[in-house]
C-alpha positions, -999 to 999 in steps of 0.1 A, spaced: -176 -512 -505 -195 -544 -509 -173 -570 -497 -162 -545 -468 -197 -546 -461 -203 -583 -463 -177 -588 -446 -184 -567 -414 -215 -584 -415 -200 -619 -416 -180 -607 -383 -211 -596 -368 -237 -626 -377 -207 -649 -362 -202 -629 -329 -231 -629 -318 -241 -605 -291 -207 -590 -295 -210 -580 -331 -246 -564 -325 -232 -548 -293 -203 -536 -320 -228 -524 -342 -249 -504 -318 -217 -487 -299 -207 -476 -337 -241 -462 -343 -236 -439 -313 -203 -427 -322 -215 -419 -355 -239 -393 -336 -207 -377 -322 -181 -386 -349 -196 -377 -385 -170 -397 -403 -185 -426 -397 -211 -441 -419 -251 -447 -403 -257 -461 -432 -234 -491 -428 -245 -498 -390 -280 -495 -397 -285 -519 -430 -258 -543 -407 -285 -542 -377 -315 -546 -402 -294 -578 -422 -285 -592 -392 -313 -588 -365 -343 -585 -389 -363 -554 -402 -379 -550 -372 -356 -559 -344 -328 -542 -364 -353 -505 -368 -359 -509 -334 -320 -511 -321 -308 -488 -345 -337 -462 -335 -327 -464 -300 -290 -464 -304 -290 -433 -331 -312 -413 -300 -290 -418 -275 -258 -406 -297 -277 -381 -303 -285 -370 -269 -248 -377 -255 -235 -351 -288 -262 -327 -274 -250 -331 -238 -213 -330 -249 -219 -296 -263 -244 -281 -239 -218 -286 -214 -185 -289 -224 -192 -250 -248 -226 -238 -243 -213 -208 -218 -178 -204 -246 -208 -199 -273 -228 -178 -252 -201 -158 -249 -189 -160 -282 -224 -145 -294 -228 -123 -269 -226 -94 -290 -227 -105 -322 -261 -98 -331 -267 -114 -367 -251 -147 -348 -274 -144 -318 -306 -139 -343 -294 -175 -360 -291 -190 -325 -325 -176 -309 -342 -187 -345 -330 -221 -344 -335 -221 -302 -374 -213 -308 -378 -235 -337 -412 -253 -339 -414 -289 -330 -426 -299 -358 -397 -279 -379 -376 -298 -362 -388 -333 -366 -389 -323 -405 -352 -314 -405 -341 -344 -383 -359 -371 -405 -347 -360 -437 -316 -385 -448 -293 -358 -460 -292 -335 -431 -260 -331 -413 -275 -351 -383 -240 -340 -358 -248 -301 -370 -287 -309 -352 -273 -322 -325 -241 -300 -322 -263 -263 -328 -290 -277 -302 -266 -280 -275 -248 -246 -279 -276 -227 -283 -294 -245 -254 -329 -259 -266 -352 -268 -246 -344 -309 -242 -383 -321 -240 -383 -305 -276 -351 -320 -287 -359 -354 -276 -394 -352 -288 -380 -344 -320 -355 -370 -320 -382 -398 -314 -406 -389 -339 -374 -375 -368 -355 -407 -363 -383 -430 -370 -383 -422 -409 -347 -416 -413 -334 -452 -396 -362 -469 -417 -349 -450 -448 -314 -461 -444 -317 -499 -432 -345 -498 -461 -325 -483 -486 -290 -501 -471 -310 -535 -476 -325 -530 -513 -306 -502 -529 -310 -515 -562 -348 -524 -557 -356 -491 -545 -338 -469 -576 -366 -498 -599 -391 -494 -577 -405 -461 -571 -433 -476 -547 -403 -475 -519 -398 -442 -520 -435 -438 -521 -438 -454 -489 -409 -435 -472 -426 -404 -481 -459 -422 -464 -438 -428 -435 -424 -389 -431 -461 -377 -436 -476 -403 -413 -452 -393 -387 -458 -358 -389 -495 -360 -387 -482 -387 -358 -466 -354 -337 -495 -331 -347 -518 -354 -329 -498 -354 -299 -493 -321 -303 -523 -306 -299 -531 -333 -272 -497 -323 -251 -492 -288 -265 -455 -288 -273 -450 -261 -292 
């Protein structure tokens, strides 16, 4: 896994804008195709471009996966699900609870690094959420997880000694929860 890894990012460092451009078009699959690894693409993008260049690419690039798996699945079988639960009614209670799920659930769910990210995305297209909820989600949810994995893709090791990193992840969730109940109350989202 390590010289796979080193040697991806060997490819990348030496191409350039080509190997970022790589990098990011993977990280947008991976929103669509669960079998590839975030992990990977996002410690690549935080070796290669920097902490902060490298969060900030991977951040965008994991939204907008995200938002074309919703759109692929609000489209191409929202109605076929619709149907589907149309009279199933211990389905259509999972799809209204999940539909009218707070914000602030949400964002919870989305950031934490062992949630299914595709079964978000995937669920919140067939049962139809409201997208200015979705997307406010994603931006506040991603911020913690894509700073977990290039932070824990770039110092593995460090963080399993150090238990001050996984202090500060768990600073970074809470700060960005109290972040969305600010703007919350101020724009009323949920």
């Amino acid at each position: 896994m390590i010289d796979m890894l080193n040697d991806v990012v060997y490819f990348i460092e030496n191409s350039g804008l080509l190997g970022v451009l790589i990098a990011c078009i993977l990280i947008v699959f991976e929103s669509i195709l669960p079998i590839l690894p975030l992990l990977v693409f996002i410690t690549i993008n935080f070796l290669v471009l920097g902490k902060f260049l490298g969060f900030i690419i991977s951040w965008v690039f994991t939204i907008l996966g995200c938002i074309m798996s919703y759109y692929i699945f609000k489209k191409g079988f929202g109605n076929k699900f619709d149907r589907l639960v149309e009279d199933k009614e211990r389905l259509k209670k999972y799809k209204n609870l999940f539909k009218n799920i707070t914000v602030g659930k949400l964002i919870i769910i989305i950031s934490m690094p062992f949630t299914p990210a595709f079964m978000v995305n995937i669920v919140a297209g067939l049962v139809n959420m409201d997208f200015k909820k979705y997307f406010t989600a994603l931006l506040f949810g991603k911020i913690a997880l894509v700073y977990f994995w290039g932070f824990i893709g770039t110092s593995f090791v460090e963080s399993i000694k150090n238990p001050i990193i996984l202090i500060r992840i768990i600073i970074i969730m809470s700060l960005t929860y109290l972040l969305y109940l600010i703007v919350n109350k101020i724009f009323k989202l949920d």
